[in-house]
N, C-alpha and C positions, 0 to 999 in steps of 0.2 A: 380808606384802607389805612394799618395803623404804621408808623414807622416802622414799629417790629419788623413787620411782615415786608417791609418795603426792603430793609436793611438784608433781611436771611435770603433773597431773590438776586440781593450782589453779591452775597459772601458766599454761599452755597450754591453750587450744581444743585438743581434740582430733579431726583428721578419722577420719569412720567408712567404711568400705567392706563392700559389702553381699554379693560372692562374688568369690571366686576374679579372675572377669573385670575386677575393678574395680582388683584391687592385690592382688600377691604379694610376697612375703618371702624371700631367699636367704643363707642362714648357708656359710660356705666356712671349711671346715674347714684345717686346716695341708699336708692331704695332698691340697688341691685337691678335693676329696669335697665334693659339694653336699647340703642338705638345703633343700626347698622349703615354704613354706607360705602358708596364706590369711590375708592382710593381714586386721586388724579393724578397727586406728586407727593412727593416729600423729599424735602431736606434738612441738612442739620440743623435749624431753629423749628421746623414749623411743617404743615402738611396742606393740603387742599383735598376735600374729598365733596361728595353729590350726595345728597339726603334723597329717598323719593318722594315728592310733593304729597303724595295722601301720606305721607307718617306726621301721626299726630303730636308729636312731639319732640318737634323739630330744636334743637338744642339751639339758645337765642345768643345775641352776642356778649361778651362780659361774663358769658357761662364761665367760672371754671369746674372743670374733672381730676378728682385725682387718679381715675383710671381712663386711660386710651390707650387700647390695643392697635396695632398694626399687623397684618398679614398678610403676606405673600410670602410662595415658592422660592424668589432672591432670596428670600434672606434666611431659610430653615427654620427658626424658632419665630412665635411671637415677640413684638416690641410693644415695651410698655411704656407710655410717657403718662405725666401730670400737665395740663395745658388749658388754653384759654380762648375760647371760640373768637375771635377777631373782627371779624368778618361776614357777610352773610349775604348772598345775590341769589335772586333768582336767574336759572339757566334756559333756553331757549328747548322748545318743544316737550319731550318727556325726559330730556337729561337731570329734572329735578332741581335742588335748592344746596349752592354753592357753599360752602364754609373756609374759612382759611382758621388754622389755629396756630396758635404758637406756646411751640415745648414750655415748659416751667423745669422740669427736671425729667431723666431718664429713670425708669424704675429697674426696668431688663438689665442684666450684669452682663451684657455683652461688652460693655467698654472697662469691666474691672478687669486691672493686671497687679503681679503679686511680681515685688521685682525681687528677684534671684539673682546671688552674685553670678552665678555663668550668663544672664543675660543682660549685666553689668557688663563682664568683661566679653562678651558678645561685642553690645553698641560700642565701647573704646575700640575698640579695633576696626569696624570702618566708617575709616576716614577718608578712601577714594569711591564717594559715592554718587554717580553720575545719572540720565535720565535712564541710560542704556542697563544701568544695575537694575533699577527699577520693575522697568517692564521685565528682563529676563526672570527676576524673583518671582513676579507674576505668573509669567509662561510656565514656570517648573512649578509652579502650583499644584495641585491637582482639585478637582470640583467636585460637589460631591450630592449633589441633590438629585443624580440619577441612580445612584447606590440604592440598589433594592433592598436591603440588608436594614435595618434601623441601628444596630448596635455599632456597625460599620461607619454609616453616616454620619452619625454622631462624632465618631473616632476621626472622622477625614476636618469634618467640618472645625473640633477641635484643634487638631494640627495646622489647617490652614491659616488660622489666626494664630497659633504660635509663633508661625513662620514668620508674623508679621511685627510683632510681640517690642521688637526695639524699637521699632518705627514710632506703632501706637505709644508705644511710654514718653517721647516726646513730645507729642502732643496734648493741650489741655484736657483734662478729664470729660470735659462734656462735649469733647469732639472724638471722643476713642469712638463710642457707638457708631458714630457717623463712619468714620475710618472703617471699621470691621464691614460694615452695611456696602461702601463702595466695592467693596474687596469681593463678599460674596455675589452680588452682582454682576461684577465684570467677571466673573468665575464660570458662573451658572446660567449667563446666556452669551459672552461669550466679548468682549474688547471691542472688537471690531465691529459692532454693530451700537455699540456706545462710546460713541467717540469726545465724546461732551465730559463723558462720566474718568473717562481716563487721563483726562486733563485735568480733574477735582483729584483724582490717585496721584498723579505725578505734582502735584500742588501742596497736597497735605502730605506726603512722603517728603517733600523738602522741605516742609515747615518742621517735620516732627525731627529730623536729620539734622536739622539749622546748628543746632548748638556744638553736637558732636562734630562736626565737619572743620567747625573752628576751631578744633583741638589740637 
């Protein structure tokens, strides 16, 4: 296993997915040729996901891609990373053939933010920023991946990262996606049933808050 992947398992929470229906994996090959698999986790550096044993073209270690999709329901839109197969076991029965990869860059503009003076003079102003701020910004959220409406959900799921909008700006660029990803998560199935994951939210909302807080 490579350090990489050793390192993004201390620094990052990682989310788990339980089949197929939760979050799939797509490597795209140079010739436009898809290879599919079942999501297992991801976090901010890197992912793990199950190839099925008769696919013939099982993506080897040292691969890189510059396209890998992500999908699942948490997070509303695809995610697009560029990455590097790592890793590779065979898994027990018909669970298939294990891959660990690790991000190179985000493609998806889920972590681009456009800084505005009102969300300038937004983050200056708080400065009594506690765990309990936190989570209630959270709770008054609203989630939006039951919204039947598409143009609606669009609109909620927009908002809901705005909301979040000072937070992520303190954080390094290649951890905004990650940030936005915990957020819609603990949204759309629900805090308390991700208790791991809320601790990676109240970790990276004090990291992003670090600087202001000293002010």
């Amino acid at each position: 296993m490579s350090s990489d992947i050793k390192n993004d398992r201390r620094k990052y929470y990682r989310m788990h997915f339980k089949n197929q229906k939760n979050g799939r994996a797509e490597f795209v090959f140079p010739d436009e040729s898809r290879v599919r698999a079942r999501l297992l986790d991801v976090g901010g550096g890197g992912l793990r996901c199950a190839v099925p044993r008769e696919e013939k073209n099982i993506p080897a270690i040292n691969t890189y891609f510059d396209r890998i999709y992500v999908f699942s329901t948490l997070f509303g839109n695809p995610l697009i990373f560029s990455g590097i197969v790592r890793r590779q076991k065979a898994l027990s029965g018909r669970q298939g053939i294990e891959l660990g990869v690790e991000f190179s860059a985000v493609l998806s503009n889920i972590h681009e933010i456009n800084e505005e003076k009102e969300l300038i003079r937004n983050r200056n102003k708080s400065k009594e920023l506690n765990r309990n701020f936190f989570i209630a910004r959270l709770q008054q959220s609203q989630p939006y991946t039951k919204v039947r409406d598409v143009q609606r959900r669009v609109e909620r799921r927009t908002d809901l990262h705005y909301n979040f909008h000072d937070i992520a700006f303190g954080l390094p660029p290649e951890e905004r996606w990650w940030f936005y990803c915990v957020i819609d998560s603990l949204k759309n199935t629900g805090q308390n049933f991700q208790k791991g994951l809320l601790v990676e939210y109240l970790d990276l909302c004090r990291k992003g808050t670090a600087k202001f807080q000293q002010t």
